[in-house]
BADO-153576 format. One record per residue (C-alpha): x, y, z. Coordinates in steps of 0.2 Angstrom, whole numbers. Each point is the difference from the previous one (the first is absolute). Example, Ala and Ser with C-alpha at 12.3 -4.5 7.8 and 13.67 -1.06 7.14 Angstrom:
<atoms>
px:py:pz
62:-22:39
6:17:-3
</atoms>
This chain:
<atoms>
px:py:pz
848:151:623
-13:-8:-9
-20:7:4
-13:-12:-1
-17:7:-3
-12:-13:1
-15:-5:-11
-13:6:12
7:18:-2
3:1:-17
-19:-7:-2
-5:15:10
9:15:-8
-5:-7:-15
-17:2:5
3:16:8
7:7:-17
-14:-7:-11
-15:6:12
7:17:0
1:1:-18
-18:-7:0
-3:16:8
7:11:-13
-5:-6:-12
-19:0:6
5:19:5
5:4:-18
-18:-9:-6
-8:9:12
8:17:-5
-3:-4:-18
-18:-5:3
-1:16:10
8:12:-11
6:7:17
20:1:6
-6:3:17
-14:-8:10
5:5:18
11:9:7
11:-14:6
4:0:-21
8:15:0
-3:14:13
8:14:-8
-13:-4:-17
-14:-2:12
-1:18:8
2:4:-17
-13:-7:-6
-13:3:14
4:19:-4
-6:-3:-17
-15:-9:5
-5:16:11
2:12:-13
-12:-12:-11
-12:0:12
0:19:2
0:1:-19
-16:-10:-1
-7:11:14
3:16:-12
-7:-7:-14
-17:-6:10
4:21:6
1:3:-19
-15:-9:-7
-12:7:13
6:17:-1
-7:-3:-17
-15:-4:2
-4:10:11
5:16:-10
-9:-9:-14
-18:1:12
3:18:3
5:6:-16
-15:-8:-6
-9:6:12
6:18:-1
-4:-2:-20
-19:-6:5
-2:18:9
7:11:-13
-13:-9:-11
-15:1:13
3:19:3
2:3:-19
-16:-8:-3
-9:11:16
6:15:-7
-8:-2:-18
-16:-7:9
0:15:13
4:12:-16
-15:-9:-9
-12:5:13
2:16:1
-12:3:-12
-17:11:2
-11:-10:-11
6:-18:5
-18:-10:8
-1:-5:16
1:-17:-6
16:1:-7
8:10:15
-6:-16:10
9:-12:-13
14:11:4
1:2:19
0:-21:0
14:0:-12
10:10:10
-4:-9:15
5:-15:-7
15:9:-5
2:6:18
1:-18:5
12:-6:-11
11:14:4
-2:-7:19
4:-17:-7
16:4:-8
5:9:13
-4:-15:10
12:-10:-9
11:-15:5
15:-11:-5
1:-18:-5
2:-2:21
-17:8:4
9:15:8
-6:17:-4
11:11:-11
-5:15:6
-2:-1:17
18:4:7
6:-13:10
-16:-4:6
0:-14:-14
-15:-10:7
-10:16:3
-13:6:-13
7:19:-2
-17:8:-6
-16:-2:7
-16:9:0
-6:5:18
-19:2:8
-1:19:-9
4:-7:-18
21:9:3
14:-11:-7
12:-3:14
19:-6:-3
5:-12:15
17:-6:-7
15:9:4
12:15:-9
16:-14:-1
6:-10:-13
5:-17:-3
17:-5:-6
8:-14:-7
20:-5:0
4:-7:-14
19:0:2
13:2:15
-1:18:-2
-18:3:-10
-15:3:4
-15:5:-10
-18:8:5
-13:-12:-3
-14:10:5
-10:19:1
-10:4:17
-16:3:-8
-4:18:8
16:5:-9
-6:-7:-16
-18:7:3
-5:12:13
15:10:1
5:6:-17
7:16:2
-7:9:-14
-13:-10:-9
-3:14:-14
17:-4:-8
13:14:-4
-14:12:0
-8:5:16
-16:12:1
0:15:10
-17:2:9
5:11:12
-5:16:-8
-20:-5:0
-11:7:12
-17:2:0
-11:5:-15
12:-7:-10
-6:-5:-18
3:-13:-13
7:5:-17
-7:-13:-14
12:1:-15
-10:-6:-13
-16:-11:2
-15:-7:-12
-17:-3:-1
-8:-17:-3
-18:6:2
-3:15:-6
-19:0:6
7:2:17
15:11:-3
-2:18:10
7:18:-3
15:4:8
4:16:5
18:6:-3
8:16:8
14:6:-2
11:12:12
16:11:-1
14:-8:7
19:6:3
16:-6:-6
15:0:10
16:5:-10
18:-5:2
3:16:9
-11:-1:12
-15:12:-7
-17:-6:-5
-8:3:-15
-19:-3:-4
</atoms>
């Protein structure tokens, strides 16, 4: 039997086949304009779960780097910060140690009382510090509270908070990005260092013992009167000796 396929057909299969390469062709132009196998999902499904899981995690990779980079900067603020009041104390200490002083003038003890207030006041600045975002470093969470004021008698008050902040900067990481203030600077726990004085045996009529001392004006210098009493010794064994 003998099938007769007429012009009209083959015309349109013809057609058919040539438009559908057109297709492929503009899909393989595409793809190599692209540089992309998959540009929905009706490409290849499979390909494209996989890739949106990729997009996902570089998305959350960009996150922790922004994480990162502030974290950064912000320790940055407060290490220089922190650096700014070990500088500022340093430089009260020798002026206080300066003063002290019998024959300094009145004058200069004025030069020096406005020195340290303007000390004073840059230690409040510092501690008053804030980050690239305008939020304060050491006020806790309370980041858009100043953490130190001074109050209607002249006291400094601290109105952050004791938390810290923390920033993640991976799945499973997380670093502190901040110190509460009153931990950093009205709480420390034992100011005088490894060694702590013992006051507790001074009682009334208690005296000063001056080690070594000198004269400046010897126009002015006084007798002292030294006296000097018996004392006793206490031995190993428990007996006195004078």
């Amino acid at each position: 039997m003998i099938n007769r396929i007429s012009t009209a057909s083959q015309y349109q299969s013809l057609t058919s086949n040539l438009m559908r390469k057109q297709g492929e062709v503009s899909e393989s132009n595409n793809k190599l304009s692209t540089g992309k196998r998959v540009e929905t999902a009706g490409d290849d499904p499979v390909s494209s779960v996989t890739i949106q899981n990729y997009r996902q995690q570089l998305t959350q990779i960009d996150q922790y780097k922004s994480s990162i980079t502030m974290a950064n900067n912000r320790l940055g603020v407060m290490e220089s910060s922190i650096a700014g009041v070990e500088d500022n104390l340093d430089a009260t200490k020798q002026k206080v140690l300066r003063m002290i002083n019998g024959a300094m003038a009145s004058n200069d003890r004025t030069a020096f009382k406005d020195e340290l207030i303007s000390l004073r006041d840059g230690l409040l600045e510092l501690a008053n510090s804030r980050d690239e975002s305008g939020s304060y470093v050491f006020a806790g969470d309370q980041m858009d509270t100043k953490p130190f004021i001074k109050d209607a008698n002249g006291k400094m008050v601290y109105q952050g908070d004791s938390q810290s902040r923390y920033a993640q900067i991976d799945k499973s990481v997380e670093v502190k990005t901040s110190l509460p203030g009153d931990q950093l600077f009205t709480s420390v726990p034992n100011p005088y260092g490894d060694f702590r004085p013992d006051f507790s045996d001074l009682s009334d009529g208690s005296k000063l013992h001056v080690l070594s001392a000198t004269t400046s004006d010897f126009t002015k210098a006084k007798p002292i009167d030294i006296q000097f009493t018996e004392g006793t010794e206490t031995l190993p064994d428990g007996t006195e000796k004078r």
